[in-house]
C-alpha positions as CSV (number, residue, x, y, z in Angstrom):
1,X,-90.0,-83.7,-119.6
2,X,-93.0,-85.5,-120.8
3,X,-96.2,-85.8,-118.3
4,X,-96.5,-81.7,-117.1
5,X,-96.1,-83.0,-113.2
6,X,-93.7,-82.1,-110.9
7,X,-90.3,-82.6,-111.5
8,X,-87.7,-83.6,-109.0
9,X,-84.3,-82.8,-109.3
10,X,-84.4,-80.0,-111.1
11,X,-81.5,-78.0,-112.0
12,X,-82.6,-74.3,-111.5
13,X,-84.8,-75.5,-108.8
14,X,-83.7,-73.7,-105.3
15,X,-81.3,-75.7,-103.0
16,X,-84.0,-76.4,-99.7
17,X,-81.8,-76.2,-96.5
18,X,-82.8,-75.4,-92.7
19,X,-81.8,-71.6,-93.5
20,X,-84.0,-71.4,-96.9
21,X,-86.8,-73.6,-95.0
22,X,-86.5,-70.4,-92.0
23,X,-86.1,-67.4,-94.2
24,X,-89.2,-69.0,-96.2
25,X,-91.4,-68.8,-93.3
26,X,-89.9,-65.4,-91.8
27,X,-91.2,-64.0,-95.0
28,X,-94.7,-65.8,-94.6
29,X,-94.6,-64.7,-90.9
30,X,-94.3,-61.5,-91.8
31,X,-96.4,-61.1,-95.3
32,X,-99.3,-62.7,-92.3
33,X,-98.2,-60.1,-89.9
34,X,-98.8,-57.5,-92.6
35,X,-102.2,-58.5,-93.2
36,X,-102.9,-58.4,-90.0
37,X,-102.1,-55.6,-89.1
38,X,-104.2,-54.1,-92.0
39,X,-107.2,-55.7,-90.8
40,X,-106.5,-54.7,-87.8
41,X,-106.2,-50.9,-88.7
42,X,-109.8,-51.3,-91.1
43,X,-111.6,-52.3,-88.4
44,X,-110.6,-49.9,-85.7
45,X,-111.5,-47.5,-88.4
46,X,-114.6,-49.1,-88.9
47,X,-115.3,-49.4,-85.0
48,X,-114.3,-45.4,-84.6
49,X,-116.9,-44.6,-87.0
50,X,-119.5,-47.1,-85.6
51,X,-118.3,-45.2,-81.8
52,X,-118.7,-41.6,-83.9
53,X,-122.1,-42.7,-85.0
54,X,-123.4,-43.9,-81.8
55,X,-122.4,-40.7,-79.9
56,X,-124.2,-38.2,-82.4
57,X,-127.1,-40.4,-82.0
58,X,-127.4,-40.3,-78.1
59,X,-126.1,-36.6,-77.7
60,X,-128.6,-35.0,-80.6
61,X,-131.7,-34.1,-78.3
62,X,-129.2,-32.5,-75.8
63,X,-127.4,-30.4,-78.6
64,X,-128.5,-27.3,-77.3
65,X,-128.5,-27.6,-73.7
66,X,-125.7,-26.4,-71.4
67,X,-123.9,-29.6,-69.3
68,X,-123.9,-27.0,-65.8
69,X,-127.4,-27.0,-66.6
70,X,-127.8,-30.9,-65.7
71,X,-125.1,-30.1,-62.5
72,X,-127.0,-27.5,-61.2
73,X,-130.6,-30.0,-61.2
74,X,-128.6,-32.3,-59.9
75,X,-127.1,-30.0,-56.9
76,X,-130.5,-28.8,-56.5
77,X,-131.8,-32.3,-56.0
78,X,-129.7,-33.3,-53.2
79,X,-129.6,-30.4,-51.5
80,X,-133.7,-30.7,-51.4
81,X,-133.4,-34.4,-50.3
82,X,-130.9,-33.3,-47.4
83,X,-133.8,-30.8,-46.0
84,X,-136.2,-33.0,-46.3
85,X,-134.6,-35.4,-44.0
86,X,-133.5,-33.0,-41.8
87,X,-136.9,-31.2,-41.3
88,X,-138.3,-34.9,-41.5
89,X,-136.0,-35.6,-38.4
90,X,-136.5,-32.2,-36.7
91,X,-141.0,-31.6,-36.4
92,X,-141.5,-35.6,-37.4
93,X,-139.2,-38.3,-35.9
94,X,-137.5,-36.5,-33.5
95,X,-134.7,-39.3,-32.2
96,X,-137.2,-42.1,-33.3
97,X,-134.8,-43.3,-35.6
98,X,-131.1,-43.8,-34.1
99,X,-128.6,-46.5,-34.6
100,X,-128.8,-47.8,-30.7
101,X,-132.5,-48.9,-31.8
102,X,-130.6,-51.0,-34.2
103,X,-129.5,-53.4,-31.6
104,X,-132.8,-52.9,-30.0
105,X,-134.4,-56.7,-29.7
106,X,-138.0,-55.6,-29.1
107,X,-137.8,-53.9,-32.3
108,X,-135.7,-57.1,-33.5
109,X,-138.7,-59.4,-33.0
110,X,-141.1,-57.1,-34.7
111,X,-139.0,-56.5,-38.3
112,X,-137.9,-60.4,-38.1
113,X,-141.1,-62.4,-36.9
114,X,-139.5,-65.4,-38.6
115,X,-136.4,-65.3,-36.3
């Protein structure tokens, strides 16, 4: 035929039922799941580099360093702040601070003069 458009009625033209229409868009279905999941795959490659990156960065100055090292400070820490409460409560409050004083209203009125 004359005019290059589209021509109905074809004869080798494929017969469009509800079951072609179905299997047509099961294949598109899944050509889009494909794609996806390719994209999906690059950029959880691309965000385990980016992740890979990031933790050589931060970890660098601390290459050399032991991680007890960092346990141990931080042991020592506490156990320095415990004794300096205790020996705080012991020679220097002595029982000034208690939870009864609290519910104490005298000292009430002096923390909360608005009240």
């Amino acid at each position: 035929g004359a005019g290059g458009g589209w021509h109905f009625n074809q004869p080798d033209a494929p017969e469009v039922t509800g079951a072609t229409i179905k299997a047509a868009r099961q294949v598109v279905m899944a050509d889009e799941a494909a794609e996806d999941a390719a994209k999906a795959a690059a950029d959880a490659e691309e965000h385990s580099a980016l992740t890979q990156a990031i933790v050589a960065r931060i970890t660098a100055p601390f290459a050399g360093t032991n991680p007890v090292h960092y346990a141990l400070i931080g042991f020592g820490a506490t156990i320095l702040i415990i004794l300096l409460f205790y020996f705080a409560e012991k020679f220097w409050l002595q029982g000034a601070l208690n939870l009864q004083s609290l519910s104490d209203p005298e000292i009430a009125k002096r923390m909360y003069p608005m009240f």
